[in-house]
C-alpha positions in Angstrom: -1.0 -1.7 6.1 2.1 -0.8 8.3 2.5 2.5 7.4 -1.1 3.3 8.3 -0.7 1.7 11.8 2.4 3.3 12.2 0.8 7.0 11.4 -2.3 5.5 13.6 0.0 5.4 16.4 2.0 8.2 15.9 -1.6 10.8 15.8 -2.9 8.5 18.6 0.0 8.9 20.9 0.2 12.7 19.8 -2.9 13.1 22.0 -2.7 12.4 25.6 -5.5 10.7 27.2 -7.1 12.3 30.1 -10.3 11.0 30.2 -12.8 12.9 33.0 -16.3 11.0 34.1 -18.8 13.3 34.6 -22.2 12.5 36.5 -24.0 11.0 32.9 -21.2 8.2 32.7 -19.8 9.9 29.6 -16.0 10.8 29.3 -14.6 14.0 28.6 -10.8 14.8 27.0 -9.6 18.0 26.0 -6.0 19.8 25.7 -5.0 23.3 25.7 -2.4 23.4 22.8 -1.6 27.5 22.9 -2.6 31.0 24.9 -0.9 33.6 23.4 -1.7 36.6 21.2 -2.7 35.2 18.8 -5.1 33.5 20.6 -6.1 30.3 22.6 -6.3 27.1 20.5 -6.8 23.3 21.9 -9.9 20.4 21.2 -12.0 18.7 23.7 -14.5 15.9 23.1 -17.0 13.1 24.8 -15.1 9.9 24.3 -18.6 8.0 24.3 -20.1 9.8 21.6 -17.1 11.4 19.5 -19.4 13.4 17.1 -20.9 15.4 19.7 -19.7 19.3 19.3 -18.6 20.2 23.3 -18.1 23.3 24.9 -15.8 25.2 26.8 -15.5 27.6 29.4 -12.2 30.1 29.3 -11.3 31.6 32.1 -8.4 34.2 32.5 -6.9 35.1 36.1 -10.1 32.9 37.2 -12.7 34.8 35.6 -14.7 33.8 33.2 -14.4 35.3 30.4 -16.2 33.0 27.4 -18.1 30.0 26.4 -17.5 28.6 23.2 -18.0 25.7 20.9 -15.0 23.5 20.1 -16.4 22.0 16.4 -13.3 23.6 14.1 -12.1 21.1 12.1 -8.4 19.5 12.7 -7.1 17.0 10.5 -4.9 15.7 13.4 -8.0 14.8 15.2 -10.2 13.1 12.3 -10.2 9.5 12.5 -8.4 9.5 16.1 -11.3 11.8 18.0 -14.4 11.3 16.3 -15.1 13.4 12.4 -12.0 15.8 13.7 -14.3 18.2 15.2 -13.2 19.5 18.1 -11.3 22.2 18.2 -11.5 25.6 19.2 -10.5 29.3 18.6 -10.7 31.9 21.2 -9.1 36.0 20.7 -7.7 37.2 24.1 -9.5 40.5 24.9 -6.9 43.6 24.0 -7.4 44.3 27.7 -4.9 41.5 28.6 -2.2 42.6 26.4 -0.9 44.5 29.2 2.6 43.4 29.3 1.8 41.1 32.4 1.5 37.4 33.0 -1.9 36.5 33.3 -2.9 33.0 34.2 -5.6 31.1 31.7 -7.3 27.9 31.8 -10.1 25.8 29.9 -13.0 23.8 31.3 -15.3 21.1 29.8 -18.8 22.5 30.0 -21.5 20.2 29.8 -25.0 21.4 29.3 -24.3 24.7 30.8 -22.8 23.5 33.5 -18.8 23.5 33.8 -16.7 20.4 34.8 -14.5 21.4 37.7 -11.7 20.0 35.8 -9.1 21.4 33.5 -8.7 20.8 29.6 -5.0 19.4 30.0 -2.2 21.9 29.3 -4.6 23.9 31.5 -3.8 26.5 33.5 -1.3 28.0 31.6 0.9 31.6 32.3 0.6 34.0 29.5 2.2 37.3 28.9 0.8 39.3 25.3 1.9 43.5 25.0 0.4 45.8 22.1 4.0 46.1 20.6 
């Protein structure tokens, strides 16, 4: 029983709560964990209803640039964010592998409309080159 509290609270403090209200009275929490070239990587979720696959909107030197769905599996996340469903994947077009720092950032989107508010971690500065 101790260890598993103490691993509870170790995963739960591994996540940092930033909880954003939107208009429906639901709560929305997300973190960008990496942009890089190997791609962009984080989790977001509705607190209220934890098993609810969100999306989100990337956006890269303020353009948007994709809309995806954050239901990857993380095992980090299972049992501390809903079924561990929330995570998501995105490739950085070649076109930004340009040697130059480019400036990235996530949004919740909620039934096609996106939150004004940035995943945590977000924006971020990235630099990726070819070589």
């Amino acid at each position: 029983m101790r260890v598993f509290l103490l691993v509870s609270l170790y995963m739960a403090a591994m996540i940092p709560l930033k909880p954003v209200a939107a208009t429906s009275g639901d709560y929305y929490e997300g973190y960008l964990d990496f942009a890089g070239k190997s791609g962009v990587f984080g989790w977001d979720t509705n607190l209220n209803n934890p098993d609810e696959a969100m999306e989100v909107t990337v956006f890269i030197d303020d353009k948007q640039v994709a809309t995806i769905t954050a239901n990857l599996f993380r095992p980090d996340l299972e049992g501390v964010v809903g079924d561990g469903h929330h995570a998501f994947l995105y490739q950085i077009p070649a076109w930004y592998f340009d040697g130059m720092e480019h400036s990235l950032s996530v949004r919740h989107e909620i039934g096609g409309m996106q939150l004004r508010t940035d995943l945590y971690g977000s924006p971020r500065p990235f630099r990726c080159s070819l070589e």
